[in-house]
C-alpha positions as a LaTeX table, in Angstrom:
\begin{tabular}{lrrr}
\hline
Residue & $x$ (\AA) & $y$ (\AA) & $z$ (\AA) \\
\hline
Unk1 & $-265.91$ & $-263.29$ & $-94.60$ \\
Unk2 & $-263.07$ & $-262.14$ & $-92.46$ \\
Unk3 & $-263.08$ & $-258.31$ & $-91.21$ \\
Unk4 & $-259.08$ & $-258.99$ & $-91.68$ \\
Unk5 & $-256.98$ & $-256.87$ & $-94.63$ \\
Unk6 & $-253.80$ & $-257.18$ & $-95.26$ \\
Unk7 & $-252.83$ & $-258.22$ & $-91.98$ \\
Unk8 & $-254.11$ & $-255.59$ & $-90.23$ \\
Unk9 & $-257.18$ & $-255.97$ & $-87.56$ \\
Unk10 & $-260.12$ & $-253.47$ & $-86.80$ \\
Unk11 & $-258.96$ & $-251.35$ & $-84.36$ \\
Unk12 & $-255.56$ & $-250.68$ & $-82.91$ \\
Unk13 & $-255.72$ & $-252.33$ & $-79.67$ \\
Unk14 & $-255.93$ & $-255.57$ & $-77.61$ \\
Unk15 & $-259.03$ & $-254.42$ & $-76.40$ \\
Unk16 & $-260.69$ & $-253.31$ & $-79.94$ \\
Unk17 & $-259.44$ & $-257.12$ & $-81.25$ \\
Unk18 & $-261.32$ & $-258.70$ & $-77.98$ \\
Unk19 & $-264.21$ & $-256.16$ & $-78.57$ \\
Unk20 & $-264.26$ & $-257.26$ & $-82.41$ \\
Unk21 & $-263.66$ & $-260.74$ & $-82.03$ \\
Unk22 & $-265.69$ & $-263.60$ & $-81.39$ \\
Unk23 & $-264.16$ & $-265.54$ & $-78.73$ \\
Unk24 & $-265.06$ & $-265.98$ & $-75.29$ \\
Unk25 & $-263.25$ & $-263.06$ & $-73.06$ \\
Unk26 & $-263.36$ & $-265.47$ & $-69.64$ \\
Unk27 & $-261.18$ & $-267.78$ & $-68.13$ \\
Unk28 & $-262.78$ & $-271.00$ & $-66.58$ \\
Unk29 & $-263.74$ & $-269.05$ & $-63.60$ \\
Unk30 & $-265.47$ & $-266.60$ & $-65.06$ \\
Unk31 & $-262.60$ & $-264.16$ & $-64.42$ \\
Unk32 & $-262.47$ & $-261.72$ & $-67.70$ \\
Unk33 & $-259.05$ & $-262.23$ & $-69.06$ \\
Unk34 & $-258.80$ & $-258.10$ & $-69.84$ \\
Unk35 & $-258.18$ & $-257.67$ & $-66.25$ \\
Unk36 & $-255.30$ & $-260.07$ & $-66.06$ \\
Unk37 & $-252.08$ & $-258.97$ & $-64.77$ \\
Unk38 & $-250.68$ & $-260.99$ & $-67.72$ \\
Unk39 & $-253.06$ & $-258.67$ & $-70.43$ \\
Unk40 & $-251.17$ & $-258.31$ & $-73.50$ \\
Unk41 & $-250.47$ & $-255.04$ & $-75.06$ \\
Unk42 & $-250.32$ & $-253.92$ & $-78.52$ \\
Unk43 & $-247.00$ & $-252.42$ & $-80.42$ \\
Unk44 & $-249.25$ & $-249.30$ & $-80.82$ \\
Unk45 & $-250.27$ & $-248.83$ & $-77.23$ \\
Unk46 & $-246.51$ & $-249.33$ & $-76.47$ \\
Unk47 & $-245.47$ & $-246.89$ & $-78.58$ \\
Unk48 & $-247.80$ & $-244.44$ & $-77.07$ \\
Unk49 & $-246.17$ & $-244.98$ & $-73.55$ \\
Unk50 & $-243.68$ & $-242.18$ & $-72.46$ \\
Unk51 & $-240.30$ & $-243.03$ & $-72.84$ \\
Unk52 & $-237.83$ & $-242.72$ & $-70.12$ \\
Unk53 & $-237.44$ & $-239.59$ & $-68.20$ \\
Unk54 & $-233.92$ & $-238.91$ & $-67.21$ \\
Unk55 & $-233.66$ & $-236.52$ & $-63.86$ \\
Unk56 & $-230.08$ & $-236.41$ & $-64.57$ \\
Unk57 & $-228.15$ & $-237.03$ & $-68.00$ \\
Unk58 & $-226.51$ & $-239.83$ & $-68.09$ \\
Unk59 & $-227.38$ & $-240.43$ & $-64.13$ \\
Unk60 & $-230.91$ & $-241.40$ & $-63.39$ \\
Unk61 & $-234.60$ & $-241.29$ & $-64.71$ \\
Unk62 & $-238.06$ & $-241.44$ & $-62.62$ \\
Unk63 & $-238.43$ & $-245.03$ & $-61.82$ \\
Unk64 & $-234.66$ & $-245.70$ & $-61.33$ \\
Unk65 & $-233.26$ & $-247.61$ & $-58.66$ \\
Unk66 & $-229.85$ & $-246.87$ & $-57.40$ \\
Unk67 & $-227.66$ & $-246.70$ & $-55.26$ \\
Unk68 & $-224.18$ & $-244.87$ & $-53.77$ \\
Unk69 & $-222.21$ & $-247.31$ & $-51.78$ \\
Unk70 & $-218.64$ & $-247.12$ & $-50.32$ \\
Unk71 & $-216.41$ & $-247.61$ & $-46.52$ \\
Unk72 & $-217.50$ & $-245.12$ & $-43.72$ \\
Unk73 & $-216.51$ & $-242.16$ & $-43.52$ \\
Unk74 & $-215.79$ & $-241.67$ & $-47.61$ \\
Unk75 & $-218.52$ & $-238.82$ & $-47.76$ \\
Unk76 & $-221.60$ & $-240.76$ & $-48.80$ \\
Unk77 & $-224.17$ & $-238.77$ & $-46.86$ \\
Unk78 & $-222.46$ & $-235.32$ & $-47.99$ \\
Unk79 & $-222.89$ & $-236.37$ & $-51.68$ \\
Unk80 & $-226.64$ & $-237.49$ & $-50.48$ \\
Unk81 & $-227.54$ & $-233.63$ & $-49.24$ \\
Unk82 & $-225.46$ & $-232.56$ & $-52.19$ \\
Unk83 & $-227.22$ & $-234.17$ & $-54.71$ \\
Unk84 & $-230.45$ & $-232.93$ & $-53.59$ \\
Unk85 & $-229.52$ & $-229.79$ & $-52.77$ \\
Unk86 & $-228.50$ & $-229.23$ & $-56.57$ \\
Unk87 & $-231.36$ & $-231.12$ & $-58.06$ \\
Unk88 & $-233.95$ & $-228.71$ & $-56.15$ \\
Unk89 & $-232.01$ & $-225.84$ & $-58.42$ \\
Unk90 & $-231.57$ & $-227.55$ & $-61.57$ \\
Unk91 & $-227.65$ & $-227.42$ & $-61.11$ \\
Unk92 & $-225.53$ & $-229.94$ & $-63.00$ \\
Unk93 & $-224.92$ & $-232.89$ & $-60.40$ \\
Unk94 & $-221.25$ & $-233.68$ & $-59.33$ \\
Unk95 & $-221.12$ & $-230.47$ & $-61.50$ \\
Unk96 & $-220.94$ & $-231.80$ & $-64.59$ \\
Unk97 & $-223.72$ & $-234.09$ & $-65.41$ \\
Unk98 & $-227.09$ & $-231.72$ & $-66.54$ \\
Unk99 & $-230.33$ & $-231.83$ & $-64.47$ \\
Unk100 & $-233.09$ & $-231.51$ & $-67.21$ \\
Unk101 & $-235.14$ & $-229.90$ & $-64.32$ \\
Unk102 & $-235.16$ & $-229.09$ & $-60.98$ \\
Unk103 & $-236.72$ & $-231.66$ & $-58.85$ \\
Unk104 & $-238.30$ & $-233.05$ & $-55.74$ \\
Unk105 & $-236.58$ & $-235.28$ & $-53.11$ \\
Unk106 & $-237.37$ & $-236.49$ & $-49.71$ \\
Unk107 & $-234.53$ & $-238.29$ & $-47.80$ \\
Unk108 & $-235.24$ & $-240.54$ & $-45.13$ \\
Unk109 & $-232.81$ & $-241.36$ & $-42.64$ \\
Unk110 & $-232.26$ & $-242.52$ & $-39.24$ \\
Unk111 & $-228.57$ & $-241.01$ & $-39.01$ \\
Unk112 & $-229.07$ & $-238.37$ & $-36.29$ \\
Unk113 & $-230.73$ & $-234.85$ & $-36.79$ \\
Unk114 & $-227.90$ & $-232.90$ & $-35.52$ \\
Unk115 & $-225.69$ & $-234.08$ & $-38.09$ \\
Unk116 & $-228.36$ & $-233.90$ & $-40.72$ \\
Unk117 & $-229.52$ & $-230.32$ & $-39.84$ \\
Unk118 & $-226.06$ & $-229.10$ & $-39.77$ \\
Unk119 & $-225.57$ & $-231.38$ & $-42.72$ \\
Unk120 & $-228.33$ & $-229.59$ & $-44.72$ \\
Unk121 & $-228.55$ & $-226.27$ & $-43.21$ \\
Unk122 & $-224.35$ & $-226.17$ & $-44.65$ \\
Unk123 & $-225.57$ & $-227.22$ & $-48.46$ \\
Unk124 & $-228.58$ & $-224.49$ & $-48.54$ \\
Unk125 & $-226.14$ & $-222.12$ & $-47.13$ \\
Unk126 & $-223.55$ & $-223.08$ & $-49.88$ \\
Unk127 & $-225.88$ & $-222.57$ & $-52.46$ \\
Unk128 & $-227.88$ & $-220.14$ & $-51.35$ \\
Unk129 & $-231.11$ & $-221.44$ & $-51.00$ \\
Unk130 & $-233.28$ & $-219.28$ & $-48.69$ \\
Unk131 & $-236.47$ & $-220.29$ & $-46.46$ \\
Unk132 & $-239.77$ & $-219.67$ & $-48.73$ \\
Unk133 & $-238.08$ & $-219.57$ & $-51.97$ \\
Unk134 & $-239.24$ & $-222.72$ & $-54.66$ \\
Unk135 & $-235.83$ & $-224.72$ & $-54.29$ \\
Unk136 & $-235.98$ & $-224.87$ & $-50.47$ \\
Unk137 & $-239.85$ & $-226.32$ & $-50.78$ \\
Unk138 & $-238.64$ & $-228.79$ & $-53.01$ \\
Unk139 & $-236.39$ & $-230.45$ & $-50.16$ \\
Unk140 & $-238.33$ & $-232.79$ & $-47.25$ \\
Unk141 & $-236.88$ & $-234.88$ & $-44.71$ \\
Unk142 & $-238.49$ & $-237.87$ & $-43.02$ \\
Unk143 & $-236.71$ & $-238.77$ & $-39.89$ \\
Unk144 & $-237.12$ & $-242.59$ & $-40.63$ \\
Unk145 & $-237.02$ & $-245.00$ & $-43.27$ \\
Unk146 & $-238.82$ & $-248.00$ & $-44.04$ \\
Unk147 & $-238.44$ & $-251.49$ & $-42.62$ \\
Unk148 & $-238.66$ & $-252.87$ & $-46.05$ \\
Unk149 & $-238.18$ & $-256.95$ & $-44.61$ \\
Unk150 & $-239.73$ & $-256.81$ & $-41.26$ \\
Unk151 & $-242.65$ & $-256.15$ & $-42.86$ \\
Unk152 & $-244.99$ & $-255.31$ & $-39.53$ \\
Unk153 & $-247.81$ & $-254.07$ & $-40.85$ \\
Unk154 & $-247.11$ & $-251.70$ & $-38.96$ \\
Unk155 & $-246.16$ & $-247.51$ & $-39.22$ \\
Unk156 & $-242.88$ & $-247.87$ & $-40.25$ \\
Unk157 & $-244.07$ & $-251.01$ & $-43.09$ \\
Unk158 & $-243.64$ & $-250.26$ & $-46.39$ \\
Unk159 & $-247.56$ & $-249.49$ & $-46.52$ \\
Unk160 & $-247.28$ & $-247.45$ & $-44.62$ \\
Unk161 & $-244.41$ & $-245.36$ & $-46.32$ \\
Unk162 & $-246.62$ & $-245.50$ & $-49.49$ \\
Unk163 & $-249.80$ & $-243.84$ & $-47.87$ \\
Unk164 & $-247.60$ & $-241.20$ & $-46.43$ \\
Unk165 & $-246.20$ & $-240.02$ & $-49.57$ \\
Unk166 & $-249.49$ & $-240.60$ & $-51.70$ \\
Unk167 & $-251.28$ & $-238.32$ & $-49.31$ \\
Unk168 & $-247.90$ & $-235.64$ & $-48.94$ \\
Unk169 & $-249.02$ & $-236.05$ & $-53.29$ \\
Unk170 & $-252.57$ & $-235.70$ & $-53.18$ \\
Unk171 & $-252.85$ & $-233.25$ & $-49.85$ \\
Unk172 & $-249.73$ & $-230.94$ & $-50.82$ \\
Unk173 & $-249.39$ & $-231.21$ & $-54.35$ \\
Unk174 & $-245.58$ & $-232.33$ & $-54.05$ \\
Unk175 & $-244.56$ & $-234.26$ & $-57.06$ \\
Unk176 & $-242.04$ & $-236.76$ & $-56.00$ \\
Unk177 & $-239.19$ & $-237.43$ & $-57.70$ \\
Unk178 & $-236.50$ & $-238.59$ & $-56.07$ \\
Unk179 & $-236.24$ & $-240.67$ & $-52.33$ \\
Unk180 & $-232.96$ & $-241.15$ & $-51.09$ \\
Unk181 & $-233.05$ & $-243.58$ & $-48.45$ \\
Unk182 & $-229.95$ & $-243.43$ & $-45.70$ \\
Unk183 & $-228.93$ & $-245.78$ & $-45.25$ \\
Unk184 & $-230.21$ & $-249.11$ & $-46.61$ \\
Unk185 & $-228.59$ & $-251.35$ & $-43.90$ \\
Unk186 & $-231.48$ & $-249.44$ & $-41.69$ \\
Unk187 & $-234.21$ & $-250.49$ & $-43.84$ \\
Unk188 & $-233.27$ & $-254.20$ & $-44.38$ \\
Unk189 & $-232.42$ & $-254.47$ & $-40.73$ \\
Unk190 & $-233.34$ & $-258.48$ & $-39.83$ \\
Unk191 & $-232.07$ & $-259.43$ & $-43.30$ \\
Unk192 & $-229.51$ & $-261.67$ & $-44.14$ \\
Unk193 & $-228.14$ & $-259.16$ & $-46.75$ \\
Unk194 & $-226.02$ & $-262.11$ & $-48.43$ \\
Unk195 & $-228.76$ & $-264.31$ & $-48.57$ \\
Unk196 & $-230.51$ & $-264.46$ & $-52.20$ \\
Unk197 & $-233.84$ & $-265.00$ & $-51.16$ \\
Unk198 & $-233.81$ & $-262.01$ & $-48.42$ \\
Unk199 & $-232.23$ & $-259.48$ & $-50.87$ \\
Unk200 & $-235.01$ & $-260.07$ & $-53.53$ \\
Unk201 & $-237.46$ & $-259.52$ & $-51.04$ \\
Unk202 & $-235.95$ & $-256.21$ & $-49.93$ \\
Unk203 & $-235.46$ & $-255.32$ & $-53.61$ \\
Unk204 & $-239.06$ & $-256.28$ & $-54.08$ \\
Unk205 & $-240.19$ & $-253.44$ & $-51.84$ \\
Unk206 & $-238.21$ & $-250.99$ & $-53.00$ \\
Unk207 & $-239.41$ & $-252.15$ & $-56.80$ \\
Unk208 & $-242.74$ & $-250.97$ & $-55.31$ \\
Unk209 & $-242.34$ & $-248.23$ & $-53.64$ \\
Unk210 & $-241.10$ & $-246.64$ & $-57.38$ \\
Unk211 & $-244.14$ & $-248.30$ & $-59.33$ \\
Unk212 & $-246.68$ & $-246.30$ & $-56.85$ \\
Unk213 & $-245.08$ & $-243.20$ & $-56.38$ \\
Unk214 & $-243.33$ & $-242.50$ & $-59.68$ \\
Unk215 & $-240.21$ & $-241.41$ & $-58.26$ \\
Unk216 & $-236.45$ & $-242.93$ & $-58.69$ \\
Unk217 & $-235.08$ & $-244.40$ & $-55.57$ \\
Unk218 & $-231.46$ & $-244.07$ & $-54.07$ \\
Unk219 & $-230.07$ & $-245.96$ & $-51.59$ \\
Unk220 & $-227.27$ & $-244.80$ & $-49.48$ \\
Unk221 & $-225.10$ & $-247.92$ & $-49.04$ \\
Unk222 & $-221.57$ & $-249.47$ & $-46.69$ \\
Unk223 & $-218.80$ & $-251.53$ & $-48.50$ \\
Unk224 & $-217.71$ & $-254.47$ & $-46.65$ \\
Unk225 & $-215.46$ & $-253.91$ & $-44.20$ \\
Unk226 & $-211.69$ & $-254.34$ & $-45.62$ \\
Unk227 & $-213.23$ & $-254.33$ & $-48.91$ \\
Unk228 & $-214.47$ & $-252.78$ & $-52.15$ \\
Unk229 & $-217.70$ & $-253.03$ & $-53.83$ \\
Unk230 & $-221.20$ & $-252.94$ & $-52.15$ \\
Unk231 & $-222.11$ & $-255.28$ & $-49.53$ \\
Unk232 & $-224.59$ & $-258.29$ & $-49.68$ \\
Unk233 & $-225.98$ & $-260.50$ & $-52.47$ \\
Unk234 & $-225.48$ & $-260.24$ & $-55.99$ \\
Unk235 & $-229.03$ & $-259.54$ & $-56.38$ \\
Unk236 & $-228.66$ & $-255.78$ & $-55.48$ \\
Unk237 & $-226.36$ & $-254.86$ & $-58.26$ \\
Unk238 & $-228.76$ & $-257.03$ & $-60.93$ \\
Unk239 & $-232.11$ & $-254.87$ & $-59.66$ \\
Unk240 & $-229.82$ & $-251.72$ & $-60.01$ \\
Unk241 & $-230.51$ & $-249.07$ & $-63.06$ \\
Unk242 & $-227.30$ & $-246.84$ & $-61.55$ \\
Unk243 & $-224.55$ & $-247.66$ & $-58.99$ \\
Unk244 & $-221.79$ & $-245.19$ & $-57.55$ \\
Unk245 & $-218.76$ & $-246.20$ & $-55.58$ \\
Unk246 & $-217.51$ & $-243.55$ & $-53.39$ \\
Unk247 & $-213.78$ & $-243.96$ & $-52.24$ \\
Unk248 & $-211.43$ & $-242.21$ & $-50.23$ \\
Unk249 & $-207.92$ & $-243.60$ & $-50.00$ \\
Unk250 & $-204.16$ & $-241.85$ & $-49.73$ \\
Unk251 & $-206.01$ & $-238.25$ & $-48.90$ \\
Unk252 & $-208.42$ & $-238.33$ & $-52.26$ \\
Unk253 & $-212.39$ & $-238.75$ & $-52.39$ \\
Unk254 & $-213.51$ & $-240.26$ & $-55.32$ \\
Unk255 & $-217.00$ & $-241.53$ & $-57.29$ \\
Unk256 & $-216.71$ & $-244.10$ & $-59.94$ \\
Unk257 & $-219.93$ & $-245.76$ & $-62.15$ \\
Unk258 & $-220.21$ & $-249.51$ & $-60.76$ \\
Unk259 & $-222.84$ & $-249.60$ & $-62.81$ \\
Unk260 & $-224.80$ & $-247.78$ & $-65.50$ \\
Unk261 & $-227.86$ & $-249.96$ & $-67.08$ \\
Unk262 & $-228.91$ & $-247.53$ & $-70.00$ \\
Unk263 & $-225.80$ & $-244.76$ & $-69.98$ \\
Unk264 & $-222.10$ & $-245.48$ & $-70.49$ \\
Unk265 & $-220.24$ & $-245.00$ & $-67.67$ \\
Unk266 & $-218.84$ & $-241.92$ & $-66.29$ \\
Unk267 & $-215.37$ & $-241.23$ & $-65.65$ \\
Unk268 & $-213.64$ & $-241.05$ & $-62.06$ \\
Unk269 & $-214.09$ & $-237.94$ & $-60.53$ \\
Unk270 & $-212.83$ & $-236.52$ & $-57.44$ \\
Unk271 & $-213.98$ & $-234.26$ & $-54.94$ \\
Unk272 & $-213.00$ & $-233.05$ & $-51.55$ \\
Unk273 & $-215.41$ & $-232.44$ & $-48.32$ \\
Unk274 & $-214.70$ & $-228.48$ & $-47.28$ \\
Unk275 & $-215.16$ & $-227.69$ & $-43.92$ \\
Unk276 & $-218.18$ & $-225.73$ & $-43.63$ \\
Unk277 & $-219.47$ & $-224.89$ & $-39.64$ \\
Unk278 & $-220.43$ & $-227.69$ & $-37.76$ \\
Unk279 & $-220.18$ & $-229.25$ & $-40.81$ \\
Unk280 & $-219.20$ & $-230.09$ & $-44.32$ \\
Unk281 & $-220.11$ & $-229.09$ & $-48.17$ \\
Unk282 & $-218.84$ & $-231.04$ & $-51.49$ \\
Unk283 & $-216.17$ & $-229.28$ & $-53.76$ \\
Unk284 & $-216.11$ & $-231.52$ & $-56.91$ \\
Unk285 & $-212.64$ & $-231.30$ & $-58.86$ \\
Unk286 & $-211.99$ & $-233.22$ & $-61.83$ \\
Unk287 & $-213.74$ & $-230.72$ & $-64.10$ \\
Unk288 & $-211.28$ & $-231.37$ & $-67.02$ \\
Unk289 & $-214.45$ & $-233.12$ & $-69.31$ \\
Unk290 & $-217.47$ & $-232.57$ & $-70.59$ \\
Unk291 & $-220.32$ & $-234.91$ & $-69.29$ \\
Unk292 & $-219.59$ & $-237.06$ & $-72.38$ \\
Unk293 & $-216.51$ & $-237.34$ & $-71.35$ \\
Unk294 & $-214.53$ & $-235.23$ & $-73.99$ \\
Unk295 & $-211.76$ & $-232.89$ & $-73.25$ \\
Unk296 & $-213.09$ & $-229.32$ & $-71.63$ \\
Unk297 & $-214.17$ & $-226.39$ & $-74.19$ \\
Unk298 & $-216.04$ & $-223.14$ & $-74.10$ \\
Unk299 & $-219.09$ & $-225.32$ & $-73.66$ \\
Unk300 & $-217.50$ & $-227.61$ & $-70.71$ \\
Unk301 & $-218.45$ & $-228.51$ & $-67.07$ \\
Unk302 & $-217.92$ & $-225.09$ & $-65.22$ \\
Unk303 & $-219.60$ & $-222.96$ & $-68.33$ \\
Unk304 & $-222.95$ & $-225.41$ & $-67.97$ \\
Unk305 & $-222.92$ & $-224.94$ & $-64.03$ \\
Unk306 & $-222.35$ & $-220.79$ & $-64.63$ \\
Unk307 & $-225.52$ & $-220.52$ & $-66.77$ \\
Unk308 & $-227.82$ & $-222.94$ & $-64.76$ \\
Unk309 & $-226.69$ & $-220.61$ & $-61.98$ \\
Unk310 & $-227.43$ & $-217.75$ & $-63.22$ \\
Unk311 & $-231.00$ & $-219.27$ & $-64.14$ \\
Unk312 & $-231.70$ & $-219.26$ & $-60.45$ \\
Unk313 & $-232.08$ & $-215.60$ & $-60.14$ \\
Unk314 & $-233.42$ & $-215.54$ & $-63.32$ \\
Unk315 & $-234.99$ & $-211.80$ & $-63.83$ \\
Unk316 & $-234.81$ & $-210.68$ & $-60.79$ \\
Unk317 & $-231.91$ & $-207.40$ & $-59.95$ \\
Unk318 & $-232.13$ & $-207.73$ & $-56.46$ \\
Unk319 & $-230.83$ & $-211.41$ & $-56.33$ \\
Unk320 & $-228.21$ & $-210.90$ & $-58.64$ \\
Unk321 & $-224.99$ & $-211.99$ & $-58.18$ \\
Unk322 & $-221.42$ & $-210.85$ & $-58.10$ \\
Unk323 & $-218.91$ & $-213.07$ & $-59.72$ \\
Unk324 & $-217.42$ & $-213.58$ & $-56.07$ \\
Unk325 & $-220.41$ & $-215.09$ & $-55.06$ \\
Unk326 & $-221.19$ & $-217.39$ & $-58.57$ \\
Unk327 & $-217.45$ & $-218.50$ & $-58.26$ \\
Unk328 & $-218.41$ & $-219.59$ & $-54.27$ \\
Unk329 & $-221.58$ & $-221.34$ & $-55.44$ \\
Unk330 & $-219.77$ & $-223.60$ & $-57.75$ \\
Unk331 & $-218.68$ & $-226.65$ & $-57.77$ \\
Unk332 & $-216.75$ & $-226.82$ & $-60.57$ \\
Unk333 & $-214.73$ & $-223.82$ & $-62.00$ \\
Unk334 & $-211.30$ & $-223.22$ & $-62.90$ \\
Unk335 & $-210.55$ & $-219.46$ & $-61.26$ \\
Unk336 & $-212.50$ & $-216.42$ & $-59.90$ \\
Unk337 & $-210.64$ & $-214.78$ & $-62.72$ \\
Unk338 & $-211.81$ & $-217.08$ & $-65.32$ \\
Unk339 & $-215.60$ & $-216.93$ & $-64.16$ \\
Unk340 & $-215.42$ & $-213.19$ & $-63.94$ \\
Unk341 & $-213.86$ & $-212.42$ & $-67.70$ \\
Unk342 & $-216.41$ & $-215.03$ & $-68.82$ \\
Unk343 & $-219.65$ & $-212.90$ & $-66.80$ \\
Unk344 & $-218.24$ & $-210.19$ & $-68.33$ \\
Unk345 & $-218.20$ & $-211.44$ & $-72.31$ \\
Unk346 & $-221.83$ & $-212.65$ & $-71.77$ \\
Unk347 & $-223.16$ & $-209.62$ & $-70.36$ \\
Unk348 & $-221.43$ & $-208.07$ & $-73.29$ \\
Unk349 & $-222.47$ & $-210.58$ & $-75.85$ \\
Unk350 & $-226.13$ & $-208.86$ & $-77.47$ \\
Unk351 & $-226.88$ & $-212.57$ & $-78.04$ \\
Unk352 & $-226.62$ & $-213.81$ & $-74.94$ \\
Unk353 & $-229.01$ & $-213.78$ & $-71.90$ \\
Unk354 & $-227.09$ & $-212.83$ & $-69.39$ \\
Unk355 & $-227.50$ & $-209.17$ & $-68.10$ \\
Unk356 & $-225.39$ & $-206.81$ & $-65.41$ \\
Unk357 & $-225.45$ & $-203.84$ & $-63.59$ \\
Unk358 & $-223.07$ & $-202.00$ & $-61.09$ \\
Unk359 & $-224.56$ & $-201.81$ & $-57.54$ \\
Unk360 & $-222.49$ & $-199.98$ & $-54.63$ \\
Unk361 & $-220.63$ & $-201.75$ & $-52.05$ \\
Unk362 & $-221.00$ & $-200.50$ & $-48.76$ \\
Unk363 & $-217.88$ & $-201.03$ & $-46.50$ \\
Unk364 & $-218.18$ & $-201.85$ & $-42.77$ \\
Unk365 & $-218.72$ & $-198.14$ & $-41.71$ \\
Unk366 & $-221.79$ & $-198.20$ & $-43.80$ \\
Unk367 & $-220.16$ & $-195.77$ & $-46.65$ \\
Unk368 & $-220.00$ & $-196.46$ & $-50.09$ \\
Unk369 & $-217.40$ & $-198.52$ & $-51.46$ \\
Unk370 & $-217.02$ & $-198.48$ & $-54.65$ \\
Unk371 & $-219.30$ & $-200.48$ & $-57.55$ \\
Unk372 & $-219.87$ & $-203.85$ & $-57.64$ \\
Unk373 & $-221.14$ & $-205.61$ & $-61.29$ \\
Unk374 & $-224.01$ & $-207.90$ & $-60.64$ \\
Unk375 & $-225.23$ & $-211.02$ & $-63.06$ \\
Unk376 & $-228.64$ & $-212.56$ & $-63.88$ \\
Unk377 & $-230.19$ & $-214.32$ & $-66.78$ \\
Unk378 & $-232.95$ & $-212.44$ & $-67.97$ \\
Unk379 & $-236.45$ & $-213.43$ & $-67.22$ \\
Unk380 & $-238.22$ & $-213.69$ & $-70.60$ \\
Unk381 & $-234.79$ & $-215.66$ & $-72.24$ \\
Unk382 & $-234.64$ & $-217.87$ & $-69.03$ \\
Unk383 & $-238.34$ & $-219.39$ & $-69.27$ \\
Unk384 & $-237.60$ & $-220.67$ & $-72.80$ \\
\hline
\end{tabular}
């Protein structure tokens, strides 16, 4: 008599039916078929699987692959240390779109390490994110990137990327989550990059290197020159889960969604590159809509970026800020006006979790000024 009711089989998985069954569990060569990369699964083991994990709404997840392409000299590499920079606090990328957490990235590039360290050293600075503190540890830099087509066995191989940042894993206890590798012409160097089968054997690599570390990938990418769009095969765009055109034309930087696989696309936004030093920071500017893309209320761009802010110095007086310096910090805010009437209605608001206090200003003879009102979320509501 079958073991079989109503449809249903003992056991919930492909392994419990092969376990229960009666057939024979090799191949002709003795190979046991549970071991095959083709081994099916069942709808309940599926289901069990985590669902996507989204780094940034309506952006990227761990396991993406993207990519932010445009012409030299648009500001590609400024929104590279930028993005980073923000993700290590949690702060709403471009501003607007939310960071469910703050996260890990390592960016690889071969671009120069003056311009890199002036680069980065300009974004910390902008945000203020200090030597020792848990957002500064979450930024590396690796002062190469793969070869991912002249594959050379070698120690710039793709192997040997992967056994770098298993052991930075396993040795340091860095979670991964984000690479950002500038710029991808440098690792497919001896490609034909319009050449089908060269491009799927780049993209092959890169598939890869997320499926063993875990991470989402982001390539920083050129245009063709006297053109728009990416440059090379087709194939790039179909292996893409995200893809951002960055433009600058008639004195205006802009990013547009070339592609968005499991999101709906963003709007235009611009943003201008602020001299900062040796070098430059990002000041995003089309803050007039929500991340969904609906007209601006209390709960709009600038109000999300204030809070996750304030979340930084979460519970601590001494790293509190003035409004001067939370209206600096952001990217996207209307006035220093606005942002200090709004500090000032949370701090006020018995509901909220934003607290104050008045510290005194000392003026350049080393007197006391006058008081100063300082912000912070408080500890206890900022953990939950």
């Amino acid at each position: 008599m079958s073991d079989q009711v109503d449809g249903q089989v003992p056991g919930g998985s492909f392994d419990a039916l092969l376990a229960a069954s009666h057939v024979n569990h090799t191949d002709a060569h003795g190979q046991d078929i549970r071991a095959s990369a083709f081994r099916p699964i069942s709808l309940e083991e599926l289901f069990k699987r985590p669902t996507k994990e989204f780094l940034v709404a309506e952006w990227f997840a761990r396991g993406d692959h993207c990519m932010i392409f445009g012409d030299s000299a648009t500001g590609k590499s400024f929104l590279g240390a930028d993005l980073v920079a923000r993700g290590a606090l949690g702060l709403p990328i471009a501003g607007r779109f939310e960071c469910k957490r703050p996260f890990n990235s390592i960016y690889l590039t071969e671009e120069g390490i003056k311009g890199l360290t002036d680069r980065f050293r300009q974004a910390c600075s902008h945000y203020g994110i200090e030597p020792g503190t848990e957002a500064f540890n979450r930024i590396l830099v690796i002062e190469k990137v793969p070869k991912l087509f002249l594959e050379l066995a070698n120690e710039e191989g793709t192997d040997a990327l992967i056994a770098a940042l298993q052991a930075l894993r396993d040795q340091r206890e860095f979670e991964i989550d984000v690479i950002v590798i500038d710029t991808f012409a440098d690792a497919a160097v001896g490609a034909n990059e319009n050449d089908t089968r060269d491009a799927t054997v780049v993209n092959a690599k890169i598939t890869r290197i997320i499926r063993e570390i875990g991470c989402a990938v982001i390539l920083i990418h050129h245009s063709p020159k006297g053109g728009e769009g990416y440059r090379g095969s087709a194939v790039h765009k179909a292996k893409c889960d995200l893809m951002v055109e960055v433009r600058f034309k008639q004195g205006v930087r802009t990013i547009a969604c070339y592609k968005a696989k499991d999101a709906e696309p963003f709007q235009t936004q611009e943003f201008r590159l602020r001299k900062a030093g040796e070098s430059a920071i990002v000041q995003w500017l089309d803050t007039t809509h929500t991340t969904g893309g609906s007209p601006g209320n209390d709960r709009n761009a600038w109000h999300v970026e204030l809070i996750q802010l304030l979340r930084t110095v979460a519970g601590s007086e001494a790293a509190a800020l003035t409004s001067n310096q939370v209206y600096q910090a952001m990217q996207c805010h209307p006035t220093e006006r606005t942002i200090r009437e709004r500090l000032k209605l949370l701090s006020m608001d018995h509901e909220s979790c934003v607290r104050s206090y008045q510290k005194p200003v000392k003026a350049l003879d080393g007197k006391a000024n006058k008081q100063t009102w300082h912000y912070w979320f408080e500890h206890n509501e900022a953990q939950e």
